[in-house]
C-alpha positions as CSV (number, residue, x, y, z in Angstrom):
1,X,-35.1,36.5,-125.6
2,X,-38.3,34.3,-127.2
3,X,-39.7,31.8,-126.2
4,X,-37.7,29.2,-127.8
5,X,-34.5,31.0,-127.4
6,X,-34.9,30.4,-123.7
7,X,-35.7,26.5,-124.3
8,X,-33.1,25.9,-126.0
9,X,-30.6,28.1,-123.3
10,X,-32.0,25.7,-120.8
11,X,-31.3,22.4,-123.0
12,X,-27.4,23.9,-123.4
13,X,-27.5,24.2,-119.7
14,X,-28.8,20.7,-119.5
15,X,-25.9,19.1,-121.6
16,X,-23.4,21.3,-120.3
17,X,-24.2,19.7,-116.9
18,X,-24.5,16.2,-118.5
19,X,-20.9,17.0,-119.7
20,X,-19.2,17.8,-116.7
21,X,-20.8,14.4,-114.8
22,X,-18.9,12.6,-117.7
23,X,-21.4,11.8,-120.6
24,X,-19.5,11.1,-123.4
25,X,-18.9,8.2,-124.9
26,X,-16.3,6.0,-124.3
27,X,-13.6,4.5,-126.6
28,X,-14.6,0.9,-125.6
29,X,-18.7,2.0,-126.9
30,X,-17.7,3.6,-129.8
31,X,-15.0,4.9,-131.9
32,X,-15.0,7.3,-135.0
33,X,-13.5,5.6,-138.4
34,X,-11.1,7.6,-140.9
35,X,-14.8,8.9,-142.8
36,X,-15.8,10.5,-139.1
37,X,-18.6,7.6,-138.7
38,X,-18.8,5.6,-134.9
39,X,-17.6,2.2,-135.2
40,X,-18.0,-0.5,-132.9
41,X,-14.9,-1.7,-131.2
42,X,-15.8,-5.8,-131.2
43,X,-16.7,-7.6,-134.2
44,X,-19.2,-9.9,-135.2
45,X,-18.9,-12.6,-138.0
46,X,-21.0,-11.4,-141.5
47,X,-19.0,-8.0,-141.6
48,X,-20.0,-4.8,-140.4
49,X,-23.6,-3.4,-140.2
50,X,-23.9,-0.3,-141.4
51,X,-26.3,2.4,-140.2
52,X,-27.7,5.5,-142.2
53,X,-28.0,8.5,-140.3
54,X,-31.7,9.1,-142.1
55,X,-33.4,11.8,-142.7
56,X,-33.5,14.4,-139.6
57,X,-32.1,15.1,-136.3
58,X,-34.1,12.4,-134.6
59,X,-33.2,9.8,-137.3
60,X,-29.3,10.9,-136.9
61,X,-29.3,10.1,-133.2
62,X,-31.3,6.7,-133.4
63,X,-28.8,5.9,-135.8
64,X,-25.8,6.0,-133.0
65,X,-28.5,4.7,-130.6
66,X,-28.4,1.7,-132.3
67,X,-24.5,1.2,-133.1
68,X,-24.0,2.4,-129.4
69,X,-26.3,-1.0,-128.4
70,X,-25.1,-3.2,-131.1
71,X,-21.1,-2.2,-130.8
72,X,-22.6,-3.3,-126.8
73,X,-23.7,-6.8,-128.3
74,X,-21.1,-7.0,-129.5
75,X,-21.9,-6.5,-133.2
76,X,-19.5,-4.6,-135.6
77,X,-21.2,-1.3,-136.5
78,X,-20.7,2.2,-138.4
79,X,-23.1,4.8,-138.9
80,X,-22.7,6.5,-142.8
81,X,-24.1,9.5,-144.0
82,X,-25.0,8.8,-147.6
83,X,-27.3,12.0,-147.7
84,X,-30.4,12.9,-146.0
85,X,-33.0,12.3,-148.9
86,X,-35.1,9.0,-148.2
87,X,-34.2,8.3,-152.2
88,X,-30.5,8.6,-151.4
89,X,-31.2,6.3,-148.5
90,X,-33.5,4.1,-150.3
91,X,-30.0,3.6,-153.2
92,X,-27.5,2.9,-150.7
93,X,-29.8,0.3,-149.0
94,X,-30.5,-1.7,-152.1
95,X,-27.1,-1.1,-153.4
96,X,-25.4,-2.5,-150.1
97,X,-23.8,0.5,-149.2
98,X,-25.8,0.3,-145.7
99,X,-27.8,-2.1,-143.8
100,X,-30.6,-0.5,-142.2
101,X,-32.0,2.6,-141.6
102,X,-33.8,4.5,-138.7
103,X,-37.5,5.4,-139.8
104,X,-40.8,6.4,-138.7
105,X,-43.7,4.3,-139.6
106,X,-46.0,6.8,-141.5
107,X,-43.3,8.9,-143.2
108,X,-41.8,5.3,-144.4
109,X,-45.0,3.6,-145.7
110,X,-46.3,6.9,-147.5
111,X,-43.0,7.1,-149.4
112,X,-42.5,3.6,-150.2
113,X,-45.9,3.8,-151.8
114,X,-45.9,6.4,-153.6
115,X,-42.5,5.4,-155.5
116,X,-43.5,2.2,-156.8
117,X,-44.3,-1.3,-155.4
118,X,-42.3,-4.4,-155.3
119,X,-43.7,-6.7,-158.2
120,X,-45.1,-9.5,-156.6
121,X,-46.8,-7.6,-153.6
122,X,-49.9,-5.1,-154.0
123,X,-51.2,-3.5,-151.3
124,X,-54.3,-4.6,-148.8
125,X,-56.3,-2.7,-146.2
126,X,-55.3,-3.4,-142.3
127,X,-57.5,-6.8,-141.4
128,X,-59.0,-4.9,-139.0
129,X,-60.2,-2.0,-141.6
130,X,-63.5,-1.6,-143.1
131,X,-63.6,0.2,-146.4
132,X,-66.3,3.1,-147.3
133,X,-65.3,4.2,-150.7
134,X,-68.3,6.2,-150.6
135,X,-67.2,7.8,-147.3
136,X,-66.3,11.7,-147.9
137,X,-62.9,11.7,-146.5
138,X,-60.7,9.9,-149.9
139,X,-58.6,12.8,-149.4
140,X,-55.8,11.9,-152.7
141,X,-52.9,11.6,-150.8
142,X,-54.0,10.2,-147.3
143,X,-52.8,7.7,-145.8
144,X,-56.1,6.2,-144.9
145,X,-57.3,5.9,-148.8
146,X,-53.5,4.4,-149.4
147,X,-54.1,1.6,-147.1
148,X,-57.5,1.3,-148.4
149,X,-59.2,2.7,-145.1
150,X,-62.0,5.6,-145.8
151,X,-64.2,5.2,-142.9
152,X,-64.7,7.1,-140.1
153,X,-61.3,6.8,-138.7
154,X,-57.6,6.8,-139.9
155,X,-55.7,4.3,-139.7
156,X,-53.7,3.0,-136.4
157,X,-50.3,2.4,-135.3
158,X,-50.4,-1.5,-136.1
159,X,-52.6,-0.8,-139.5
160,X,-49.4,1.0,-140.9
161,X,-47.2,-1.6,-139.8
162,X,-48.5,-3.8,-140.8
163,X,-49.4,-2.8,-144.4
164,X,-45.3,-1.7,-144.6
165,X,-44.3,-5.6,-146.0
166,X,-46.3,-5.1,-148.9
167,X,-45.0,-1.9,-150.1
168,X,-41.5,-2.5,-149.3
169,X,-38.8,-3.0,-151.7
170,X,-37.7,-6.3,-152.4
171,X,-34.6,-7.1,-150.3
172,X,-35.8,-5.0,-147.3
173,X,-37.8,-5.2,-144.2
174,X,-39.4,-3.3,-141.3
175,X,-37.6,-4.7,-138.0
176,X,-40.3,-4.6,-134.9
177,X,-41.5,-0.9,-134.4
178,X,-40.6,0.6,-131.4
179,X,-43.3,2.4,-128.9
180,X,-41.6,5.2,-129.0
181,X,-43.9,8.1,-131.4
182,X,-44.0,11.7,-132.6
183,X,-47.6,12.1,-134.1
184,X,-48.8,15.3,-135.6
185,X,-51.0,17.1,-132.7
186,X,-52.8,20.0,-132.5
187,X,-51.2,21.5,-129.6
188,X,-52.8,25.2,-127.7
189,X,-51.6,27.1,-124.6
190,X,-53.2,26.1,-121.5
191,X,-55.0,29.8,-121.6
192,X,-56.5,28.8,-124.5
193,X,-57.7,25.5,-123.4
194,X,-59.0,27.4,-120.9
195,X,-61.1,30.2,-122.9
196,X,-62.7,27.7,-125.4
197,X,-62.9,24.2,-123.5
198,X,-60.8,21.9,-125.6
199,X,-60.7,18.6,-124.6
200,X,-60.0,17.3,-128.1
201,X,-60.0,17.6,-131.5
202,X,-64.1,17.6,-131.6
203,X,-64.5,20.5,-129.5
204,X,-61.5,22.3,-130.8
205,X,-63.9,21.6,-134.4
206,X,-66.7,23.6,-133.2
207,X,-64.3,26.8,-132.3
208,X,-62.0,26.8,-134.8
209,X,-63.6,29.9,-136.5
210,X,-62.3,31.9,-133.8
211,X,-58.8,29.8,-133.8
212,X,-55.6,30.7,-136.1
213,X,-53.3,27.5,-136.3
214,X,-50.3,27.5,-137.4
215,X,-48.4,24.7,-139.7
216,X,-44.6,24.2,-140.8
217,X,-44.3,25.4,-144.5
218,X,-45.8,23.3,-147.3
219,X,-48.5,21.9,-144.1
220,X,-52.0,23.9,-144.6
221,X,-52.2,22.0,-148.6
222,X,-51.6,18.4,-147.5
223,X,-54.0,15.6,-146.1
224,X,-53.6,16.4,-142.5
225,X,-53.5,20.3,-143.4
226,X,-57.0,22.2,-143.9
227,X,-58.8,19.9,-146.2
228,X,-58.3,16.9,-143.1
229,X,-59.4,19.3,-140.2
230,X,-62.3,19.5,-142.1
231,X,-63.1,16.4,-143.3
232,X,-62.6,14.7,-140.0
233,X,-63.5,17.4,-137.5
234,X,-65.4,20.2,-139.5
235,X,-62.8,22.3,-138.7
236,X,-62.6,25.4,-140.6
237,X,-59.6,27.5,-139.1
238,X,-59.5,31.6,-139.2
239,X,-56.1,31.2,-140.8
240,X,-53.8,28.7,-141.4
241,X,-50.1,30.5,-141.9
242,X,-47.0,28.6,-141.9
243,X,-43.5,29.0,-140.8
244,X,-40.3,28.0,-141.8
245,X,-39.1,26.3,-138.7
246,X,-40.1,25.0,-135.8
247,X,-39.0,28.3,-133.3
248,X,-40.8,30.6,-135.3
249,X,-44.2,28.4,-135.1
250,X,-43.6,27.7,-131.5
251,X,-42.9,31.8,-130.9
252,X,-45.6,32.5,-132.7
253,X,-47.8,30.0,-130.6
254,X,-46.9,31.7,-127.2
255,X,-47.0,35.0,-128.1
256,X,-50.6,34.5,-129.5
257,X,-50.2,35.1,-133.2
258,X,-51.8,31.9,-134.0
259,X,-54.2,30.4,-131.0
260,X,-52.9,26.5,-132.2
261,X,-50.4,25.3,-133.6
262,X,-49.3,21.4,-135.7
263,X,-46.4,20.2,-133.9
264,X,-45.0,16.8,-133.1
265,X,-46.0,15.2,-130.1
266,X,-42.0,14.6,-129.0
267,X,-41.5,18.4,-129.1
268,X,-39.9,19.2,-126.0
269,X,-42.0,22.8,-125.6
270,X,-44.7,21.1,-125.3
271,X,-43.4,19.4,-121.8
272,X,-41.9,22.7,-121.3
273,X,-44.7,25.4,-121.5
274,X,-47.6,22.7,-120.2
275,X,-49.2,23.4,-123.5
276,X,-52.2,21.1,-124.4
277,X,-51.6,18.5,-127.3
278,X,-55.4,18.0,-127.9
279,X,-56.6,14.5,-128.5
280,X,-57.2,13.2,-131.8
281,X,-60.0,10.3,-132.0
282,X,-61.0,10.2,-135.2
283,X,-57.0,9.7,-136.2
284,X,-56.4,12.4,-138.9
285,X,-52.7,12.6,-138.3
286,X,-50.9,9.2,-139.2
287,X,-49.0,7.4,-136.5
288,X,-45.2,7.6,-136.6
289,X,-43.8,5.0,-134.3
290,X,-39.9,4.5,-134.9
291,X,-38.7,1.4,-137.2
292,X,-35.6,0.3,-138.5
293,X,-35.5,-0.4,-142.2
294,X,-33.1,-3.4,-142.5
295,X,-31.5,-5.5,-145.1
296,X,-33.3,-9.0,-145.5
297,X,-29.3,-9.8,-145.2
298,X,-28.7,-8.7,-141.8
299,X,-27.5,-11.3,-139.5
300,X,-30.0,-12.7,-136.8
301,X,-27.4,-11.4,-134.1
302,X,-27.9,-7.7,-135.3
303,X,-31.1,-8.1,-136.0
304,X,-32.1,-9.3,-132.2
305,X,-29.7,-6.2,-130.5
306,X,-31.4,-3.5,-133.0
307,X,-34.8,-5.0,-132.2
308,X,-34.2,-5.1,-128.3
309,X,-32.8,-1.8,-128.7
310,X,-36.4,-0.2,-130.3
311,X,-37.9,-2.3,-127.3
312,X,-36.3,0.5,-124.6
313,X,-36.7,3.3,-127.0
314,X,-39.5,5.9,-125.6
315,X,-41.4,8.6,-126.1
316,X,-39.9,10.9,-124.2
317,X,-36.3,9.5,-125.8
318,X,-37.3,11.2,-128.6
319,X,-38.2,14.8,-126.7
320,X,-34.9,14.2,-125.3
321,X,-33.0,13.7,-128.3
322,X,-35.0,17.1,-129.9
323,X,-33.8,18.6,-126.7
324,X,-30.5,17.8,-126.7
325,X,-29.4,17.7,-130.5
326,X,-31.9,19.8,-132.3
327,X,-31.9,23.2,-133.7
328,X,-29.3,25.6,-135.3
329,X,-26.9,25.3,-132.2
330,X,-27.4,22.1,-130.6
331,X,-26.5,21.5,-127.1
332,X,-25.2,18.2,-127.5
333,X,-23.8,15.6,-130.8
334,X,-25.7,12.8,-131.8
335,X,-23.3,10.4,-130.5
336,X,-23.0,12.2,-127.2
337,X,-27.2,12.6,-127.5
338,X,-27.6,8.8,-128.2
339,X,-25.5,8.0,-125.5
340,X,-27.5,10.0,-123.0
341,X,-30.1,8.3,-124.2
342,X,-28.9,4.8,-123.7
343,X,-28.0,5.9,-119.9
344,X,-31.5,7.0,-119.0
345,X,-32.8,4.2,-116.7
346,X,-35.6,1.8,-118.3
């Protein structure tokens, strides 16, 4: 059995527990409507809010996360799949079909940027940004040179969010972000901490001769990918091959056929084989906190239980919900999942 055959055994052992103490969810917290989509069972004046399920696993349990706490509040709710491309979601958001949307901060500010701005905003660097445009590191499609940032650093969690009202559609907006993250890390076995004394990404620059890393297919050729290791830590890798899911990099990482590998920080392997996610100062992977993209219509009511909701949402919510609901044979549904979830005391 590999490695992450036997994490994901022990995550269907986990749920299958969860199941027999009673987890799932009840009729009065949320119901399934004709189209197989959880509805709230109490209504709210306005109509109902509905939630696309987004564009991963992750984004598919926040989205019953959220109906779970506003069907709570009281708030008619229905998660809708209208497809899993952000242009799908992007159509039925400005066509009415839903209301809002979870998202991750970076992923949703680099997209809505790249297809077009609204016409009467034009994006600004962060207030707290200082430009270099003769700095080395304008990498083409970084997120630092979108915001207007080419210093020394990246940009930070409150740069992007900030910068996400100007590059928005008109008609939509970024409710408060939630704490909860899964940024891009370098992550290494604690042997090979060990071997090479990695603290963070500037000492892992001045082995990575001797260091294969791997990278999820289509990685190595972006911004964060070679070209940023070595802009931002001189970090010229032995190799850089990529797999086509997240098992076969994470095999690969603990059977030593690459000595580091790119995952997110909410990957639950990383909790589970003590691996080392090593630091990264200088910022080169953009933040992704979670956000809901609303409608500007939303009622204040939703809007206060969906932002209240992203207040309790964690970090390790997030490993929990890859835990639980991810891969080809999940252990647990989204709505069971984002119930879970909900339970977990705060």
């Amino acid at each position: 059995m590999t490695a992450s055959s036997r994490i994901r055994a022990a995550a269907a052992a986990t749920a299958f527990c969860l199941a027999l103490a009673g987890c799932g969810a009840t009729p009065e917290q949320a119901g399934t409507d004709a189209g197989g989509a959880a509805t709230a069972s109490s209504s709210a004046g306005g109509g109902t809010v509905k939630i696309a399920t987004g564009v991963d696993t992750q984004t598919r349990v926040l989205a019953h996360y959220y109906q779970q706490r506003l069907a709570a509040d009281g708030v008619a709710a229905t998660v809708v799949d209208v497809g899993s491309s952000r242009e799908k979601i992007f159509a039925a958001l400005q066509d009415g079909r839903v209301s809002m949307v979870p998202e991750f901060t970076g992923d949703l500010y680099v997209y809505a940027r790249q297809h077009g701005l609204p016409a009467d905003a034009k994006p600004s660097p962060s207030p707290t940004a200082t430009p270099n445009t003769d700095a080395p590191r304008g990498l083409l499609d970084s997120l630092g040179q979108l915001l207007g940032i080419t210093g020394e650093t990246g940009p930070s969690d409150d740069d992007v969010y900030r910068a996400l009202p100007n590059v928005l559609p008109s008609g939509l907006e970024a409710l408060d972000s939630s704490g909860a993250q899964r940024t891009d890390r370098v992550v290494v076995t604690a042997a090979t901490s060990a071997q090479y004394n990695l603290g963070d990404m500037n000492t892992a620059g001045k082995q990575c001769g001797k260091l294969s890393v791997g990278m999820a297919s289509g990685y190595a050729d972006s911004a964060q990918g070679e070209r940023g290791l070595k802009a931002y830590y001189d970090c010229a890798p032995k190799a850089t091959p990529e797999f086509g899911t997240t098992d076969e990099l994470v095999d690969a990482l603990l059977t030593d056929k690459v000595q580091a590998a790119v995952l997110r920080s909410s990957e639950p392997v990383i909790e589970d084989e003590a691996l080392v996610a090593l630091d990264d100062p200088d910022r080169l992977f953009r933040p992704e906190r979670a956000v809901v993209l609303g409608s500007e219509t939303l009622e204040d009511r939703a809007v206060s239980s969906v932002n209240a909701a992203s207040a309790d949402l964690r970090t390790e919510d997030l490993t929990t919900i890859t835990r639980l609901a991810g891969g080809s044979a999940p252990a647990m549904s989204p709505e069971k999942t984002a119930q879970f979830v909900r339970e977990q005391p705060r």
